[in-house]
KELO-153035 format. One record per atom (N, C-alpha, C): atom name; x, y, z. Coordinates in Angstrom, 1 decimal, m for minus. Example, Ala and Ser with C-alpha at 12.3 -4.5 7.8 and 13.67 -1.06 7.14 Angstrom:
BEGIN
+------+--------+--------+--------+
| atom |   east |  north |     up |
+------+--------+--------+--------+
|    N |   13.2 |   m5.7 |    7.8 |
|   CA |   12.3 |   m4.5 |    7.8 |
|    C |   13.2 |   m3.3 |    7.8 |
|    N |   12.8 |   m2.2 |    7.1 |
|   CA |   13.7 |   m1.1 |    7.1 |
|    C |   12.9 |    0.0 |    7.9 |
+------+--------+--------+--------+
END
This chain:
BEGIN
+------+--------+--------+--------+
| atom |   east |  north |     up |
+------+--------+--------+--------+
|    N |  m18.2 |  m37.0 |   m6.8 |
|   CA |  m17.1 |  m37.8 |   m6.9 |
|    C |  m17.6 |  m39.2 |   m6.5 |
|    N |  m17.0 |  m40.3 |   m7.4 |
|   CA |  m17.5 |  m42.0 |   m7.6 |
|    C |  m16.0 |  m42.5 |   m6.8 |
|    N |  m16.5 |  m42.9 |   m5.6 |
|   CA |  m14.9 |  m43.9 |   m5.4 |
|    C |  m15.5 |  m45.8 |   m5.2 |
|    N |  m14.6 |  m46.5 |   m5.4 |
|   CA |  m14.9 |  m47.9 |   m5.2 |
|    C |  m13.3 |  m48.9 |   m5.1 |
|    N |  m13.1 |  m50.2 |   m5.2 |
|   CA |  m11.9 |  m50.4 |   m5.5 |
|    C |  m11.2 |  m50.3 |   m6.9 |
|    N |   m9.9 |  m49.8 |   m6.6 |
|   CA |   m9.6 |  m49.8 |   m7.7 |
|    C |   m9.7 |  m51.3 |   m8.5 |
|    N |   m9.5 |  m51.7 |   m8.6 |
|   CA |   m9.7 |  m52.9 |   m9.7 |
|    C |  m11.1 |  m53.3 |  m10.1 |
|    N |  m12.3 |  m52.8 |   m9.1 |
|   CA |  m13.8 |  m52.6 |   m9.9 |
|    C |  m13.4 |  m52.0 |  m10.9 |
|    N |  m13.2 |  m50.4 |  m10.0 |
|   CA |  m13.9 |  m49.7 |  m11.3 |
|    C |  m12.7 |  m49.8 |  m12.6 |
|    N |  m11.6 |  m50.9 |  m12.9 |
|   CA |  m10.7 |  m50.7 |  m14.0 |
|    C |  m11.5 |  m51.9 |  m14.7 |
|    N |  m11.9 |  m52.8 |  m14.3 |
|   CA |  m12.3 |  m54.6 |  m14.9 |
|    C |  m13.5 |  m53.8 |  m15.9 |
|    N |  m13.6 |  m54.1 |  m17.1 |
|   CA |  m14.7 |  m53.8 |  m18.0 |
|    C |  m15.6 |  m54.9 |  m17.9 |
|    N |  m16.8 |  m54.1 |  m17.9 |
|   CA |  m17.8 |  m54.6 |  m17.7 |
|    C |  m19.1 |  m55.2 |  m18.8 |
|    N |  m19.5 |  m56.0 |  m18.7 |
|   CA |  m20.4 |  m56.7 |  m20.0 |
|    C |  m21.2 |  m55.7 |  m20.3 |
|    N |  m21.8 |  m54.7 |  m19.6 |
|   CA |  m22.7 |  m53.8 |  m20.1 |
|    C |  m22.2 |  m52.6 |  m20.8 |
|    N |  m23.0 |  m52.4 |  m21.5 |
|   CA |  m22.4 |  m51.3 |  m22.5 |
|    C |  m22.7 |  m49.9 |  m22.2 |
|    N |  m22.4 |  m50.1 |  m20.8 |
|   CA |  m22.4 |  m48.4 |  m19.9 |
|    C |  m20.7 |  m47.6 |  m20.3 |
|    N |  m20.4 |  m47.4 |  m21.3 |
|   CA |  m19.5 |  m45.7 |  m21.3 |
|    C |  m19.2 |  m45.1 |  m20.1 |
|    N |  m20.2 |  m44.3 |  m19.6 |
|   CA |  m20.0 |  m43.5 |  m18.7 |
|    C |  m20.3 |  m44.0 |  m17.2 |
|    N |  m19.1 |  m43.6 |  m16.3 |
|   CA |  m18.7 |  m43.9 |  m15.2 |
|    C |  m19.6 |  m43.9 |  m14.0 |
|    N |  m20.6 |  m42.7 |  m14.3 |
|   CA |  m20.9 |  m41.9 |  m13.2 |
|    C |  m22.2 |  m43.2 |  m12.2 |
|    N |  m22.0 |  m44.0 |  m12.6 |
|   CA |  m22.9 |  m45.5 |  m12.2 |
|    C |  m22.1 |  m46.1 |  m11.6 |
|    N |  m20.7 |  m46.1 |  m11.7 |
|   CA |  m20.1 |  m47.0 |  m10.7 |
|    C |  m19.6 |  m46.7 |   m9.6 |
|    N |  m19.4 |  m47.1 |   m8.4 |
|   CA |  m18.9 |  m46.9 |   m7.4 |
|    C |  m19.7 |  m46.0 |   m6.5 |
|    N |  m19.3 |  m46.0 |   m5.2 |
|   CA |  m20.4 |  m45.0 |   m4.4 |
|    C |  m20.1 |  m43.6 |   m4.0 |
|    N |  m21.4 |  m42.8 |   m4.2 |
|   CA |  m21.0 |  m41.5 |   m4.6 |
|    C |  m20.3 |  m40.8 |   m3.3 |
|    N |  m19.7 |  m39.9 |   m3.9 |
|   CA |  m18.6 |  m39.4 |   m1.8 |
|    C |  m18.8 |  m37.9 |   m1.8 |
|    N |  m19.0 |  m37.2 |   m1.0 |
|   CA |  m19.1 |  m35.7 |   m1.3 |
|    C |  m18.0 |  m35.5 |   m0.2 |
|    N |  m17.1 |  m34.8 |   m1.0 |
|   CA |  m16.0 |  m34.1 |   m0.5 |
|    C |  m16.0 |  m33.0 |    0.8 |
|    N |  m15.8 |  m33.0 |    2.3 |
|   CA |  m16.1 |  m31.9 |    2.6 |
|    C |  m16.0 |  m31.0 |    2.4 |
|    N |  m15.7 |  m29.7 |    3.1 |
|   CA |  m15.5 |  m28.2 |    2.9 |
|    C |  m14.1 |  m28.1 |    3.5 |
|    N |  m13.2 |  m28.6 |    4.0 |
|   CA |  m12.1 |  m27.8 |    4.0 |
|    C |  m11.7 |  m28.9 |    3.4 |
|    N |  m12.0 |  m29.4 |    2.0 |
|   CA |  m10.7 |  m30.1 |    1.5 |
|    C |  m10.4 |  m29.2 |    0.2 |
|    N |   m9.2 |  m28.7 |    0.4 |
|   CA |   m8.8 |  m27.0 |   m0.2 |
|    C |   m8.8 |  m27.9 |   m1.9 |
|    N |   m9.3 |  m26.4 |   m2.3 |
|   CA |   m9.4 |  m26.5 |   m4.2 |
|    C |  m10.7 |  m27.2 |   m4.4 |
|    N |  m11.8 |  m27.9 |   m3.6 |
|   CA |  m12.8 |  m28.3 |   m4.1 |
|    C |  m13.7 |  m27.4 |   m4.1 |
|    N |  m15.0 |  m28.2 |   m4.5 |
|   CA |  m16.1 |  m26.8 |   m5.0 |
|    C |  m16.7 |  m26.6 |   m3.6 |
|    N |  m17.0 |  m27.0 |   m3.0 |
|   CA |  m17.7 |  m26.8 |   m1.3 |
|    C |  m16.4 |  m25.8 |   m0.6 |
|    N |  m15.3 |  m25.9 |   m0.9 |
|   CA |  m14.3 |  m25.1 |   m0.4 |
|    C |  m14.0 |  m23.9 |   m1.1 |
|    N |  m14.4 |  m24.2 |   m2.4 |
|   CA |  m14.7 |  m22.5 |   m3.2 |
|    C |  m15.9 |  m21.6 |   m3.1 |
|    N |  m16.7 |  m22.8 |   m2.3 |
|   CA |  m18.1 |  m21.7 |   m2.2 |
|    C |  m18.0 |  m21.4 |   m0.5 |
|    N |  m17.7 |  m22.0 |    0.6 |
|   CA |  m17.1 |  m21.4 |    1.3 |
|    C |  m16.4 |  m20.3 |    1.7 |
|    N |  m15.0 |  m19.9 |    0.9 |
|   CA |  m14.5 |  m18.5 |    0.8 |
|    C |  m15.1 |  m17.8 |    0.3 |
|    N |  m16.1 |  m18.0 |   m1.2 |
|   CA |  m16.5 |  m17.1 |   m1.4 |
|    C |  m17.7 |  m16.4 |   m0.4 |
|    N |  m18.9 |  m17.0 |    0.1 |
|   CA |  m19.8 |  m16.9 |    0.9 |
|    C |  m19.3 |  m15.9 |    2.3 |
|    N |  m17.7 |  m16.4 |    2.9 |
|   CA |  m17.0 |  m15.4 |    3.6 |
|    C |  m16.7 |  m14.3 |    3.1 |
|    N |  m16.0 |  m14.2 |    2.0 |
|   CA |  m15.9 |  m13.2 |    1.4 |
|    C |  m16.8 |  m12.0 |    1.2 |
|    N |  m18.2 |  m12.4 |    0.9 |
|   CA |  m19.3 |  m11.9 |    1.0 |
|    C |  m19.9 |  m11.1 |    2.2 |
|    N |  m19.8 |  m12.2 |    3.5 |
|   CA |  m20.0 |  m11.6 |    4.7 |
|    C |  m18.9 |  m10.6 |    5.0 |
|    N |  m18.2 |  m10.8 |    5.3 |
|   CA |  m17.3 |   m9.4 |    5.1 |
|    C |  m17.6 |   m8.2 |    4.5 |
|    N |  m17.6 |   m8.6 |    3.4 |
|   CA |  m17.9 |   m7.5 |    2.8 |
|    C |  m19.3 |   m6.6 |    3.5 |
|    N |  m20.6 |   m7.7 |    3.4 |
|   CA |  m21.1 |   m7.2 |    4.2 |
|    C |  m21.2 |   m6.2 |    5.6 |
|    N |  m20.8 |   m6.7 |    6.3 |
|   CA |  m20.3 |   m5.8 |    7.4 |
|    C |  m19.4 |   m4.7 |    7.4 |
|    N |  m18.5 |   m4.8 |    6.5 |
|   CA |  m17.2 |   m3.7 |    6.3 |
|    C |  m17.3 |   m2.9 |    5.2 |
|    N |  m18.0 |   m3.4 |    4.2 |
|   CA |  m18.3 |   m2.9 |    2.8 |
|    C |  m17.1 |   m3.5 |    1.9 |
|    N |  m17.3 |   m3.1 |    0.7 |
|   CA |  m16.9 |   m3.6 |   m0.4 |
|    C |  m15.3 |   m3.3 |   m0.9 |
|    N |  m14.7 |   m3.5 |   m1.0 |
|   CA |  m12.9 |   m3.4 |   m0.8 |
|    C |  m13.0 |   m2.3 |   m2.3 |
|    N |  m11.5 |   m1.5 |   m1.8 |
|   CA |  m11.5 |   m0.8 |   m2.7 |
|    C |  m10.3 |   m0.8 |   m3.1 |
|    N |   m9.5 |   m2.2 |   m2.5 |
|   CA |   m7.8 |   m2.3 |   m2.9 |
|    C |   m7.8 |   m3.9 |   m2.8 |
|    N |   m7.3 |   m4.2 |   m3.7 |
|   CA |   m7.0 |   m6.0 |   m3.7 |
|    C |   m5.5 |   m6.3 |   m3.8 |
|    N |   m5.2 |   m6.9 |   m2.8 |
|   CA |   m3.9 |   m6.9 |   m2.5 |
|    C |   m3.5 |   m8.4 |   m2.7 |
|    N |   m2.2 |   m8.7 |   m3.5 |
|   CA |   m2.0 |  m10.1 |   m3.2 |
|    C |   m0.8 |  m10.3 |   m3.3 |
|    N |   m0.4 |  m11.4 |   m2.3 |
|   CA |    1.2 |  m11.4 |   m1.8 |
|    C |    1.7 |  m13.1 |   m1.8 |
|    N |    2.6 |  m13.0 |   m2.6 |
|   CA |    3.0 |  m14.3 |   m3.0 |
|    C |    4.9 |  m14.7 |   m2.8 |
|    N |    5.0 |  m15.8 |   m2.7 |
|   CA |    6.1 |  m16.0 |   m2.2 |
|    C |    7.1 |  m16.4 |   m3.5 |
|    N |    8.2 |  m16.2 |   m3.1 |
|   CA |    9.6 |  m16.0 |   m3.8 |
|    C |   10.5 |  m17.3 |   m3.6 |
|    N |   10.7 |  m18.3 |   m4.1 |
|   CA |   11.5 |  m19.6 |   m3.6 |
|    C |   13.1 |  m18.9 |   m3.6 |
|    N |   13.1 |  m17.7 |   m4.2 |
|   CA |   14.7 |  m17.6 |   m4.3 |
|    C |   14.9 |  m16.5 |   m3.7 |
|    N |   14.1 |  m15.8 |   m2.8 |
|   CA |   14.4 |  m14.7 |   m1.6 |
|    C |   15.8 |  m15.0 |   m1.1 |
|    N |   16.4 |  m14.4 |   m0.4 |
|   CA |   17.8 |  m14.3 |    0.1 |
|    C |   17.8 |  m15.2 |    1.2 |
|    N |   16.8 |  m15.1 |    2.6 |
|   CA |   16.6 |  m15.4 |    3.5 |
|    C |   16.2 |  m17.3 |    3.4 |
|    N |   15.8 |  m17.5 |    2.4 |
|   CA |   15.0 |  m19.4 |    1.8 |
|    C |   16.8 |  m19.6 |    1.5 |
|    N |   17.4 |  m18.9 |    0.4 |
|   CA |   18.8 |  m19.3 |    0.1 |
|    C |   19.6 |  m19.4 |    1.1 |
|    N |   19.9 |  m18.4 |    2.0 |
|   CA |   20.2 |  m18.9 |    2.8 |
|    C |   20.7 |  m19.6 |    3.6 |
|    N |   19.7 |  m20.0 |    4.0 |
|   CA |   19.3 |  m21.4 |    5.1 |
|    C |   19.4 |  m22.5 |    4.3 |
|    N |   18.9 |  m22.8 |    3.1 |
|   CA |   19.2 |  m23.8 |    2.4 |
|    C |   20.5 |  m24.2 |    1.8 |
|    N |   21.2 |  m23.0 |    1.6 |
|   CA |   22.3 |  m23.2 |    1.0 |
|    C |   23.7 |  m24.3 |    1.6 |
|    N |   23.2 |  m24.2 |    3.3 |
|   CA |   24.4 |  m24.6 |    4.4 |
|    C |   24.0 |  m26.3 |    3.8 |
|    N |   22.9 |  m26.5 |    3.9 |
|   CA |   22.3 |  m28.3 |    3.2 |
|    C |   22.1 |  m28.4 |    2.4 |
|    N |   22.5 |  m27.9 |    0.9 |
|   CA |   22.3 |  m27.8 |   m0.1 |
|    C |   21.1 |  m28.9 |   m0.4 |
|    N |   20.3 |  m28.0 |   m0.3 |
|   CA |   18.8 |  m28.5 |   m0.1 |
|    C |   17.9 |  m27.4 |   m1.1 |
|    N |   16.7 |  m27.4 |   m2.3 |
|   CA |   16.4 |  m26.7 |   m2.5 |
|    C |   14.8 |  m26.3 |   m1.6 |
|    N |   14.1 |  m25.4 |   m2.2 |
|   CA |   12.9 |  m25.0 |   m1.5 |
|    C |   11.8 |  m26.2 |   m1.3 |
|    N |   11.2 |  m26.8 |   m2.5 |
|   CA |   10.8 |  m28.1 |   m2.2 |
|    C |   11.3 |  m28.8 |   m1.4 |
|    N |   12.2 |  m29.2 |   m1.6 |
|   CA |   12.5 |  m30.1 |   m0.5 |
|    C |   12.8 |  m29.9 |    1.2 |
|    N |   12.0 |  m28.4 |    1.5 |
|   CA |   12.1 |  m27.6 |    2.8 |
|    C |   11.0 |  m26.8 |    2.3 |
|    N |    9.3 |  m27.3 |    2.5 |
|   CA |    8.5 |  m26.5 |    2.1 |
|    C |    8.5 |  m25.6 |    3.7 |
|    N |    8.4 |  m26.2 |    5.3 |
|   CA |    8.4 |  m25.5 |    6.4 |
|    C |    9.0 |  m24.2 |    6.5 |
|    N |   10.4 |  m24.3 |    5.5 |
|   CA |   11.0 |  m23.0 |    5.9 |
|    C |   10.7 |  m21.8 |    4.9 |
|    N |   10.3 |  m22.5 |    4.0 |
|   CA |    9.5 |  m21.5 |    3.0 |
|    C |    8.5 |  m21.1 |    3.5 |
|    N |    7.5 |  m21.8 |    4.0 |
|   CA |    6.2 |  m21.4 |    5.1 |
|    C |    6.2 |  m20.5 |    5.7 |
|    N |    7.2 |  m20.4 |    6.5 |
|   CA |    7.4 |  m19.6 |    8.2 |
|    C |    8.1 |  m18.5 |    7.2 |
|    N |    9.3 |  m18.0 |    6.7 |
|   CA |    9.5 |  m17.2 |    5.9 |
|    C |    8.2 |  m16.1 |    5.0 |
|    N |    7.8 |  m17.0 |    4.5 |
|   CA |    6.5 |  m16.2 |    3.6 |
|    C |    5.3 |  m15.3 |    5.2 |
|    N |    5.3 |  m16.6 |    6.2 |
|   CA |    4.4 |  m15.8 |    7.3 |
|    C |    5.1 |  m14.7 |    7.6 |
|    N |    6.2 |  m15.0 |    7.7 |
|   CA |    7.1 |  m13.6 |    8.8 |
|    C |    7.0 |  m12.7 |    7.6 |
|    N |    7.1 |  m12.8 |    6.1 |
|   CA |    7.3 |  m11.3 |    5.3 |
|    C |    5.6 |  m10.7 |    5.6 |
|    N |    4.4 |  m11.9 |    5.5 |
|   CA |    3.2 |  m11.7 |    5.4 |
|    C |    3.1 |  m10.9 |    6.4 |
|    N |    3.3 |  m11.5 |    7.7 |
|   CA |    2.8 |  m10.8 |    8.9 |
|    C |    3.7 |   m9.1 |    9.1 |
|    N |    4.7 |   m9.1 |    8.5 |
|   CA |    5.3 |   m7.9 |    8.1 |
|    C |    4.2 |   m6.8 |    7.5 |
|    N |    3.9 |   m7.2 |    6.6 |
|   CA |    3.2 |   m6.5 |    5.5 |
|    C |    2.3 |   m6.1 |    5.7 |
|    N |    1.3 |   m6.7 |    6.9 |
|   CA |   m0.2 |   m6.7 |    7.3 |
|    C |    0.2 |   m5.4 |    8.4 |
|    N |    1.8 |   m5.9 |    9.0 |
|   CA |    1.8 |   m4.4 |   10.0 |
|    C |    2.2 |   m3.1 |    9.0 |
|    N |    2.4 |   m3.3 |    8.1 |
|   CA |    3.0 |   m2.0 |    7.9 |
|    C |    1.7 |   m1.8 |    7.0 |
|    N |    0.8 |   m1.9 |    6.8 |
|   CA |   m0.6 |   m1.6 |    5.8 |
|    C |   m1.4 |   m0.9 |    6.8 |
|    N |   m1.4 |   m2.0 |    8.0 |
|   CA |   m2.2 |   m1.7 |    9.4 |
|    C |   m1.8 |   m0.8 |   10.0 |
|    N |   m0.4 |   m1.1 |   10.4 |
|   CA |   m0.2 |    0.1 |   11.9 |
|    C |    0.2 |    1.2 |   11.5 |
|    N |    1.3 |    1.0 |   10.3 |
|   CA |    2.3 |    1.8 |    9.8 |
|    C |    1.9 |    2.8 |    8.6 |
|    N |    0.1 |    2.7 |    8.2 |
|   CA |   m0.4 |    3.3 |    7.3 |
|    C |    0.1 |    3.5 |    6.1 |
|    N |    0.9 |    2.9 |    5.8 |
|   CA |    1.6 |    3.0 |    4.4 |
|    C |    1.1 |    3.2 |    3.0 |
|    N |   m0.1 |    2.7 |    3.5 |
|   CA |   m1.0 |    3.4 |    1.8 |
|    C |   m2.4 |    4.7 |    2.8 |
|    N |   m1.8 |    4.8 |    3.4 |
|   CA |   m2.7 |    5.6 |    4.2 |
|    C |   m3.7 |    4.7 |    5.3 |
|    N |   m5.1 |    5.5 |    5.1 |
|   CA |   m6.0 |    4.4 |    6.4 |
|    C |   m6.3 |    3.5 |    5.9 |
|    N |   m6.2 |    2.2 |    5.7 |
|   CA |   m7.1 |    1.1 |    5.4 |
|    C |   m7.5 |    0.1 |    5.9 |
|    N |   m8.5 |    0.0 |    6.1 |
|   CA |   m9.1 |   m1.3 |    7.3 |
|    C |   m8.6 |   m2.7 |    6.4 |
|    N |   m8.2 |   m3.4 |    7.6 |
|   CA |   m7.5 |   m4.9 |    6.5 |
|    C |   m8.5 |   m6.1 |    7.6 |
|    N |   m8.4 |   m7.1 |    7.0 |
|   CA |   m9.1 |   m8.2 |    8.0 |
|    C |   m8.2 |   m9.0 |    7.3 |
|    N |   m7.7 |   m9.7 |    8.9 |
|   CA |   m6.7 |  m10.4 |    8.8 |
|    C |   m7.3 |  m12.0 |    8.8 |
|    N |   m6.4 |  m12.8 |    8.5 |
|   CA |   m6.5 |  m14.5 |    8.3 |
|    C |   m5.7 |  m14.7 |    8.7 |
+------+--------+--------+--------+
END
């Protein structure tokens, strides 16, 4: 990634350079800035170690949130407010069904024994 001021890098230049990758100074993104490539090679590299140690999963589970669950409506409904515009309560909601689900996999053996590692 090239950053500089904006108005550099928009003013056209007398040289007949096309391509960008010359201007501005180069920046390397850290690792926890989520969705980039140092943050995808990150989880995946964890991923890995895990697996290492615990072995290789034999169930992939994935749990995703609902903007129109009962409990988001709700609470929103008193301030007629939608879910974006109350991402917090969507958050804590989604943790509390999440943290729900991790006990009932975990404690409550519901697909039987499965070791889970939690986040």
């Amino acid at each position: 990634m090239r950053v500089d001021k904006y108005n550099n890098l928009c003013q056209p230049s007398n040289e007949s350079q096309t391509d960008a990758s010359g201007k501005g100074k180069r920046f390397v993104l850290p690792s926890n800035f989520v969705s980039g490539r140092r943050f995808m090679d990150q989880l995946y590299f964890d991923g890995m170690t895990i697996c290492g140690h615990v072995g290789f999963p034999y169930l992939f589970v994935t749990f995703t949130c609902n903007p129109k669950w009962p409990e988001i409506s709700r609470i929103l409904k008193t301030s007629k407010l939608s879910p974006p515009d109350r991402p917090d309560i969507v958050a804590r909601i989604f943790k509390i069904k999440f943290d729900e689900l991790l006990s009932d996999l975990t404690k409550k053996h519901i697909l039987g024994r499965v070791i889970a590692c939690k986040y």
